[in-house]
Every structure is written in structure tokens, then in C-alpha cells.
C-alpha positions in Angstrom: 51.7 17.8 -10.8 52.6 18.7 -7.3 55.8 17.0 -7.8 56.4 18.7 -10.7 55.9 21.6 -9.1 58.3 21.6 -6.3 61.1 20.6 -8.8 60.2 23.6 -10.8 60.3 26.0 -7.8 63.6 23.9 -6.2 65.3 24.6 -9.4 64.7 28.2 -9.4 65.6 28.4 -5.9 68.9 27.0 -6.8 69.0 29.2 -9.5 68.8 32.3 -7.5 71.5 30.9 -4.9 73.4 30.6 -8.2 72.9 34.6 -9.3 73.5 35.8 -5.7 76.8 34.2 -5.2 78.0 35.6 -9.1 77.0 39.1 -7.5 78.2 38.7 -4.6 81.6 37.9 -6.3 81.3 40.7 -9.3 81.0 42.9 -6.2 83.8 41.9 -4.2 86.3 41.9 -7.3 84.3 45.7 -8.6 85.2 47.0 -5.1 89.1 45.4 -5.2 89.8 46.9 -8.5 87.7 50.5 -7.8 90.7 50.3 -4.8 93.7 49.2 -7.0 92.6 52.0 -9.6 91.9 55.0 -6.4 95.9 54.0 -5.0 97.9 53.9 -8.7 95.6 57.5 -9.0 97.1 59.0 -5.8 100.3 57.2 -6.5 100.6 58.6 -9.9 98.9 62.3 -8.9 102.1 62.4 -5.6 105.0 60.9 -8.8 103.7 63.9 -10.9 104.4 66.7 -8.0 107.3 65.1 -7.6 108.4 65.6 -10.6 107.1 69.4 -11.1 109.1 69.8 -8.0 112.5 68.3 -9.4 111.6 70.6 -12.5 111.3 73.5 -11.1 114.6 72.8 -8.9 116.5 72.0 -12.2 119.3 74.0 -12.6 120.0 73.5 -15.9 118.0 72.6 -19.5 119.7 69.6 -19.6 119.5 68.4 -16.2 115.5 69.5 -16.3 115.5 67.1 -19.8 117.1 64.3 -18.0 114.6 64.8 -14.9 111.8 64.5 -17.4 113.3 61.4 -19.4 113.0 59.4 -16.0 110.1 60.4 -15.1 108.9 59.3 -18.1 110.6 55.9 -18.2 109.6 55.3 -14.7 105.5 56.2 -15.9 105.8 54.0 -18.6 107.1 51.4 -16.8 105.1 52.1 -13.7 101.8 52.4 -16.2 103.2 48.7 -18.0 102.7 47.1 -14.9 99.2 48.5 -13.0 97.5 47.5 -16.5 99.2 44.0 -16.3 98.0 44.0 -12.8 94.4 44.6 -13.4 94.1 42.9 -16.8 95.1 39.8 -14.3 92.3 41.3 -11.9 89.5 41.4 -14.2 90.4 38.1 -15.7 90.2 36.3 -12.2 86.7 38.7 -12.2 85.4 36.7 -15.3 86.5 33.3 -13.9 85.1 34.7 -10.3 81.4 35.8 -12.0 81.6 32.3 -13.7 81.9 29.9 -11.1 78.8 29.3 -9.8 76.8 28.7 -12.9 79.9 25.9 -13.7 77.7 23.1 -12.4 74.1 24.6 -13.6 76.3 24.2 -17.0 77.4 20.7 -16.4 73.7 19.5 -15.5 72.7 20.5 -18.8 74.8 18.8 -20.6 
């Protein structure tokens, strides 16, 4: 019974360990992508000034259009690229949170 016991409250012990380091990761990749989203924000916020700047300095309708058209190529291509970057970031998140409950899943089995 005693025996029994202790494996039971090892186990959980482990289990915990387990949990801690998945939060501990979640964390560390929450905090990584809370940056990465705060510096494409400022990044995008300074691109958009930029460009009310050029605007307003445009002296022509066409020249303003063709400010505008590469700005918007640029955004796209600019907004392409951050998603990319943190569909890549929250996938290695998934894999990250997973980890440590890879050989709690393997003793099962």
C-alpha cells in the first residue's frame, strides 16, 4: 500500500514538473511573440507617417497616386511576411507547449 502510495505521489510529482516546464515554455514564446507583434506595430505606425508625409509633399495627383501604390505594395508585402513570421512562431509555440508531455505520452503507450 505504502509502495503504492509513493508511486502514486512520484508520478504526480513528475507530472507537475511536466506542466511547469509547458508553462514555462507557453510563456517564454507568449512574451517573444507579444514583442514581435509591439515592433511590426511601431514599425508599421513610423511607415504610415511616412507616408502621410510623402503625401502631403506630393506635388502632383499622379505623383501622390504613385506614392500611395508603393506604399501599398510595400504593406502588403511587408504584412505577407510578419504573418509568415509568426505563423512559424506560434507553430514552434505548439511544438514548444508539447515537449514535455512527449515521454508522459510514450509511457502510456
Amino acid at each position: 500500500m505504502v509502495k503504492n502510495f509513493e508511486e502514486f505521489q512520484q508520478a504526480s510529482k513528475e507530472n507537475i514538473d511536466l506542466a511547469m516546464k509547458s508553462v514555462t515554455n507557453v510563456q517564454k514564446s507568449a512574451q517573444a511573440i507579444a514583442a514581435e507583434i509591439a515592433d511590426y506595430s511601431k514599425k508599421s505606425f513610423e511607415e504610415s507617417t511616412a507616408l502621410m508625409e510623402k503625401l502631403f509633399g506630393a506635388k502632383s495627383f499622379e505623383k501622390a497616386i504613385e506614392v500611395q501604390t508603393e506604399y501599398a505594395k510595400a504593406a502588403y508585402e511587408g504584412l505577407v511576411a510578419e504573418t509568415n513570421k509568426l505563423g512559424e512562431m506560434y507553430s514552434a509555440l505548439a511544438k514548444e507547449t508539447y515537449k514535455p508531455f512527449e515521454s508522459m505520452i510514450a509511457k502510456a503507450k
